[in-house]
N, C-alpha and C positions, 0 to 999 in steps of 0.2 A: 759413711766411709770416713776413717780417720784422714787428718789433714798430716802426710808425710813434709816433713821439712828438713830429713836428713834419710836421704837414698841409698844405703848400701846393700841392696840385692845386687848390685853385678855393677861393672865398668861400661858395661852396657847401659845403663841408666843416666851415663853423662849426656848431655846438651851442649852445641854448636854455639858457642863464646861467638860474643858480638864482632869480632875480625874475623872468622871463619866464617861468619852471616855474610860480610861484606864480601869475601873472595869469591863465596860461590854466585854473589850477585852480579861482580862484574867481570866473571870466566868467559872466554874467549868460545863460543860453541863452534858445533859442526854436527857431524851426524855418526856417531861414535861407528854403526852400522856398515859404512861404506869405506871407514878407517880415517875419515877427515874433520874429526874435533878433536883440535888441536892441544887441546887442556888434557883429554883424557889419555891422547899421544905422550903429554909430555910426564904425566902421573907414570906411565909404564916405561918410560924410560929413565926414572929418577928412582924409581921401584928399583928394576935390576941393576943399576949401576948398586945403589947400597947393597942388595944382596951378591952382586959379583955374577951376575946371569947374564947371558944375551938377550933375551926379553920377557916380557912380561905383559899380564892384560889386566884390566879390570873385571870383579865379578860383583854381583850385589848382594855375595856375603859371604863367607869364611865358609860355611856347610857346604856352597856349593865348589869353592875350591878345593875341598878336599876330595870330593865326590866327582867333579872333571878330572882329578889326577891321576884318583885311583882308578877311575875308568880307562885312560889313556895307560897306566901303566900296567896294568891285571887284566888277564882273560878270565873267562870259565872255567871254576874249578882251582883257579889261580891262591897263594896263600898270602895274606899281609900277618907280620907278625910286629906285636905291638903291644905295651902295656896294656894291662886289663881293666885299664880306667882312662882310658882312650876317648875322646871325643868322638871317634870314630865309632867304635862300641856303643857307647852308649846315648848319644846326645843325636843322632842322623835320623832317627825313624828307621835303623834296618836299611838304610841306603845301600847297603855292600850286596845285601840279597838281589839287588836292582841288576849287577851286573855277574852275578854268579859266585863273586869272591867268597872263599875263605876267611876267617881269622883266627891265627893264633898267641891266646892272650900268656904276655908272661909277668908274673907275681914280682913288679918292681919295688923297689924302698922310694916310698912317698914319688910314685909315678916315675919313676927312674931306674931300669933293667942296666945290667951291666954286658960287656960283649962275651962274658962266659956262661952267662943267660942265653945269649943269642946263637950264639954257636952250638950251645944243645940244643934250641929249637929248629936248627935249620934242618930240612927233612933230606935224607940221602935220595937220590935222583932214582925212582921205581915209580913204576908205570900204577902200582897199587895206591899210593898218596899222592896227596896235592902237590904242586910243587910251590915250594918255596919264592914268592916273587919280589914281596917287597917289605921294607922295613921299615916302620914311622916312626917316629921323636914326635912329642908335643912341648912343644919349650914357649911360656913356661907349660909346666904339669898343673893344671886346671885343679884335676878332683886332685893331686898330690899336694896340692896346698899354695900352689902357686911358683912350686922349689922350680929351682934352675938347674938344665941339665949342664954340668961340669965340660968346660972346652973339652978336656982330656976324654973325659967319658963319649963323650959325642966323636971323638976321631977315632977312638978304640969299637966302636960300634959299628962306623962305618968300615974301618980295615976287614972286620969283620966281614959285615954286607959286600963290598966289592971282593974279596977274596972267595967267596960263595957267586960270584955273578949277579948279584941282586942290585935290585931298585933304592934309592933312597930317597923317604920323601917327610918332610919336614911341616905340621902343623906349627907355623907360627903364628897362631892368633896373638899370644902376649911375648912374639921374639924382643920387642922395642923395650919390653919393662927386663926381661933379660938383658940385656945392652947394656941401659940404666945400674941396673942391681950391679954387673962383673966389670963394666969397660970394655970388655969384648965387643970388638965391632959386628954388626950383623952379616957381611961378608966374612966375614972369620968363621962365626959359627953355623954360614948356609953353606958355604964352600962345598962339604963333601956328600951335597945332597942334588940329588937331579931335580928335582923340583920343591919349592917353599914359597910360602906364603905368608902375608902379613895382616892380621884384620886393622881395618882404618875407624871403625864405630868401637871399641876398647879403651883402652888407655889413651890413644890418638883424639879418642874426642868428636868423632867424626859422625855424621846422623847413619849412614849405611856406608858397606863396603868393605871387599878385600881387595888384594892384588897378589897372583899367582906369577911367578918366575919360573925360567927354566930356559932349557935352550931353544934353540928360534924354533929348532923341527917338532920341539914336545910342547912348545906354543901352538903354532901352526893346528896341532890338531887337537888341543886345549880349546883354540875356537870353536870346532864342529861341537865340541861338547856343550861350548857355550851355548849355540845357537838352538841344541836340542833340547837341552835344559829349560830353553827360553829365559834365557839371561843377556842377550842380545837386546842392547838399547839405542836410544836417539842421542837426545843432546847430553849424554854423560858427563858434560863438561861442567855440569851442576855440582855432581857427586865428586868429581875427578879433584876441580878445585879445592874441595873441603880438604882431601889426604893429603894435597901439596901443601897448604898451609897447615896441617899437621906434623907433617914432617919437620915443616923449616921453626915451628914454633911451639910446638908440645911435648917431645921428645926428653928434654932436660927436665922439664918439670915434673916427669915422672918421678924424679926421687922424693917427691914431695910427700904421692901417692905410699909410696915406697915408707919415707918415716913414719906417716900420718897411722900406718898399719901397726907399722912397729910401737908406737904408742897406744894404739887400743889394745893391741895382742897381750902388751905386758900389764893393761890395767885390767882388762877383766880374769886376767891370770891369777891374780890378788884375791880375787871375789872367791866368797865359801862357796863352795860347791861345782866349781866351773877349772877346766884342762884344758891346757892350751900347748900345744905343742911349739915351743917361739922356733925348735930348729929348723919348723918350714916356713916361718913365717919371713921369705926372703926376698916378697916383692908388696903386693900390694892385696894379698888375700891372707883373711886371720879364718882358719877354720876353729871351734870351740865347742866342747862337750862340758854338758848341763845335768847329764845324768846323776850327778851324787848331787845335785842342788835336790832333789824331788819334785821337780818342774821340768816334762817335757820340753823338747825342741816346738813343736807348736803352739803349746803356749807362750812361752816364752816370746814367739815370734808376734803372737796378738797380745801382748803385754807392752812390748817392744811398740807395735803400731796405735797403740791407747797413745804411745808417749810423742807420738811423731817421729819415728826410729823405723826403716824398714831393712831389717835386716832377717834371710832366709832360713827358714827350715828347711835342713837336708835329707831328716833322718827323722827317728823319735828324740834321737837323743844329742844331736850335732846340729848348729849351727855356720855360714857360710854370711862373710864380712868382707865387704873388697870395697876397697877406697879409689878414687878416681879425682878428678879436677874438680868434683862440684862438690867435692867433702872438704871443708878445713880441719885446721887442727884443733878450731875446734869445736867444728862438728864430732869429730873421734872423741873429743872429752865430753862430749855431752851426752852420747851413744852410749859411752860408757857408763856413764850415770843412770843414764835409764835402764842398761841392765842389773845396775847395783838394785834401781830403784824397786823391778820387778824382783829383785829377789829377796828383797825385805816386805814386801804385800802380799808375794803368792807363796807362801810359807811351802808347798805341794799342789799339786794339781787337784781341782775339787773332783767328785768323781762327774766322769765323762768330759772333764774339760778340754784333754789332750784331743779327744777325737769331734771337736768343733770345727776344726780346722787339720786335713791331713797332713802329711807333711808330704815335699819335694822329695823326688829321686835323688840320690847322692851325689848327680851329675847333674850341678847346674852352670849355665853359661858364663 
């Protein structure tokens, strides 16, 4: 196995910085269970005040907050309407089957539907179709490249959704690198959502965890979902700690993340044979097509890990690049170079080399 010394499959790949070690070593526990650790109390009350909720709980991960929500919020036969590269869609194992929902996917630009999209989706009220229940945003847009859904956008979406009676619920796994990227506060942009969520193991830095908001009553039976799910824990106050010193100390260094991308995005943009779209490239994900190089996406990506470089195959012909805390800048310069490097050795793929190695779903974390 090659020796990786430059990790960019996912923000998911970052490690718990020697201050976050300490926090969580000397957290204050209790029994998260019976409502009395204290750490993980005060994580969900530091959670909703930034998003503007009356509360919020811990979960031990982003899948499952989405999947408590949509359960509290959808019945049987119930519709969520959503872009078609949805996390929800595609990244849950078929989670929505779990509770009978629907989904109606709509064809956004780079992960971002408009409200004149969404208002032809909404189904007129007949006993013959689903009905219409709920509406998601994923901010940022994961498989959309990372893009940030527009303040404006998101309140014209929601007018929308409330004008129809609908739900609104808010996958914010990377809300905090939107913050970063616009200035938008994260209560600004959760405002016109019933419930949202933030993952704390992303860009935060954190080893596990989300935290789900909403009002106290759509908490309340947030819990039951918790406890079904078995995501009901003990001293939480382990994990809890990690996201409070997160928040108070990770946050701004995201634009770090944020340049470090924009400097890889526009170097291997340079490179013969490689497409880079820089106008999604607007947080801390470079997606990048290899196709007119004559080297697959899988190769490329075993070319990449000969170099100590791991960065993902999505497709045959697309790679996925996302920079976090434990990439420098110039780690991104060196990444860069090893894709130059491979694209000066592997002149085309030998035969069968692409299929040594399959490649990833289009949907990775």
């Amino acid at each position: 196995m090659a020796d990786i010394r430059i990790n960019m499959h996912s923000d998911t790949q970052s490690r718990p910085t020697p201050g976050m070690k300490e926090a969580m070593m000397a957290a204050e526990l209790g029994d998260e269970q019976s409502m009395t650790d204290p750490t993980t109390i005060r994580l969900g009350e530091t959670v909703a005040e930034l998003l503007g909720k009356e509360a919020a709980v811990l979960m031990p991960s982003g899948t499952m907050c989405n999947i408590a929500a949509i359960a509290v919020h959808c019945r049987t036969g119930d519709e969520i309407i959503c872009d078609r590269t949805s996390h929800i869609i595609n990244a849950e194992s078929g989670a929505l089957a779990m509770f009978g929902a629907m989904v109606r996917p709509l064809d956004g630009r780079n992960g971002i539907y408009g409200p004149d999209q969404l208002e032809e989706a909404i189904r007129p009220s007949r006993r013959h179709a689903p009905r219409s229940r709920l509406v998601e945003v994923e901010q940022t847009s994961n498989a959309g490249g990372g893009t940030v859904w527009p303040l404006e956008t998101v309140r014209a979406v929601a007018e929308v959704a409330k004008k129809h009676g609908l739900a609104l619920h808010m996958d914010g796994a990377r809300l905090m690198n939107a913050v970063v990227a616009t200035g938008v506060p994260a209560g600004h942009q959760a405002a016109p959502f019933d419930s949202v969520w933030i993952d704390l193991s992303k860009g935060l830095g954190c080893p596990i965890g989300g935290v789900l908001a909403g009002s106290t009553e759509f908490i309340h039976e947030i819990w039951r979902w918790k406890q079904r799910l078995g995501g009901a824990m003990r001293q939480s106050g382990v994990i809890a700690a990690a996201g409070l010193y997160a928040l108070e100390n990770h946050v701004d260094r995201m634009a770090e993340d944020h340049a470090n991308a924009r400097v890889f995005a526009e170097r291997v943009a340079n490179l013969p044979g490689i497409s880079v779209d820089l106008d999604t490239v607007q947080t801390n994900m470079i997606f990048f097509d290899v196709s007119r190089s004559g080297i697959s996406a899988p190769a490329m990506q075993m070319g990449l890990e000969e170099r100590g470089v791991r960065i993902t195959a999505v497709s045959q012909r697309r790679l996925r690049a996302v920079t976090h805390l434990d990439v420098s800048s110039a780690d991104v310069e060196e990444a860069a170079d090893a894709v130059r490097a491979v694209l000066e050795e592997m002149p085309g793929d030998a035969p069968g080399h692409a299929e040594t190695r399959p490649a990833r779903s289009e949907q990775v974390l």
